[in-house]
C-alpha positions, 0 to 999 in steps of 0.5 A, spaced: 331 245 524 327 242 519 321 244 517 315 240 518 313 240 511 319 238 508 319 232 514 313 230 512 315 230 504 321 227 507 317 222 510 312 221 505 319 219 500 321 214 505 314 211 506 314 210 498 321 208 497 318 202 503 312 201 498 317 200 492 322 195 496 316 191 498 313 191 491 320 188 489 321 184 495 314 180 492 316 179 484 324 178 486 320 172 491 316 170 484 321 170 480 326 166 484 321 160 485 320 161 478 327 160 476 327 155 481 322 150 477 326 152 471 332 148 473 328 143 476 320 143 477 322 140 484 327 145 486 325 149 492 326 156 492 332 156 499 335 151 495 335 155 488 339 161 491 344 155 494 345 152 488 346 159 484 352 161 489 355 155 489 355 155 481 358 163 482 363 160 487 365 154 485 366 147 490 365 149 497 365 146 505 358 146 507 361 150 513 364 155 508 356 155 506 353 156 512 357 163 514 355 165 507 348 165 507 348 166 516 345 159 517 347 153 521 349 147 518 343 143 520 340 147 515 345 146 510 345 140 510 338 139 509 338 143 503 344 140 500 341 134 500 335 136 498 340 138 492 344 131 491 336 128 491 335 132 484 342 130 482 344 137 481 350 137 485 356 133 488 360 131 493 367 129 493 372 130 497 377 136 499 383 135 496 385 139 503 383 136 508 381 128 506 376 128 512 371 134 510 367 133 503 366 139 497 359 140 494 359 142 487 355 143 482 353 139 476 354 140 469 348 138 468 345 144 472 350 149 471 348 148 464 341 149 466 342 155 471 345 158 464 340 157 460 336 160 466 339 166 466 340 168 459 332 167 458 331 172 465 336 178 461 333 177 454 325 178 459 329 184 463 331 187 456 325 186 454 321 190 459 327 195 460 327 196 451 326 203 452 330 205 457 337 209 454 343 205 456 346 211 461 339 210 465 340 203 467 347 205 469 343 210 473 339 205 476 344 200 477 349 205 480 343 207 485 341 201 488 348 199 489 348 205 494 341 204 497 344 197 499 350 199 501 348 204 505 343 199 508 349 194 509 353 200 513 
């Protein structure tokens, strides 16, 4: 049996883990629209994580999409138009199957998410300067378990 006042520090550790997901929960929301914005100022912040998928994963169905980010086609397709409004992707035809179409990204906007990208590692290693090599790793190596246990 465990003794309460290790259930309670216990408790006390998961409680400030919670608050520390919630901290970052709220930045990773900032900077996702701050990103957003930096591809194109009318880039919604749903939209901006579809579009850095497709950038990551090369020409998908829409269908393909919807499984991925677990939500229905209507909803992709809204967002996939919202997309080709802003010019950043295209629509072509699937060279598999001649009734279905393959949303890809623009060469325009992949050069825009690079760009994005490439300023967001040089603000992290900024703030994150002073951290030895060994500790980042470290720090990866952890969060990559805390979600993968949250995934189990």
């Amino acid at each position: 049996m465990t003794e309460p006042s290790t259930a309670m520090a216990r408790a006390d550790l998961l409680g400030g883990l919670e608050q520390e997901v919630g901290v970052m929960i709220r930045r990773i929301r900032r900077v996702i629209g701050e990103r957003a914005r930096s591809v194109h100022p009318d880039l919604q912040s749903s939209s901006y994580l579809m579009l850095t998928w497709l950038n990551q994963h090369g020409a998908q169905r829409s269908s393909a999409m919807a499984e991925a980010f677990g939500i229905d086609k209507g909803a992709i397709s809204r967002q996939v138009q919202h997309l080709l409004d802003l010019g950043l992707v295209d629509r072509s035809p699937d060279p598999d199957d001649g009734r279905a179409t393959l949303v890809s990204v623009t060469a325009e906007a992949a050069r825009r998410i690079a760009e994005v990208n490439d300023d967001r590692r040089r603000w992290l290693d900024d703030r994150l300067g002073d951290w030895p090599d060994d500790d980042l790793s470290e720090f990866v190596r952890m969060l990559s378990s805390y979600n993968a246990a949250l995934d189990a």
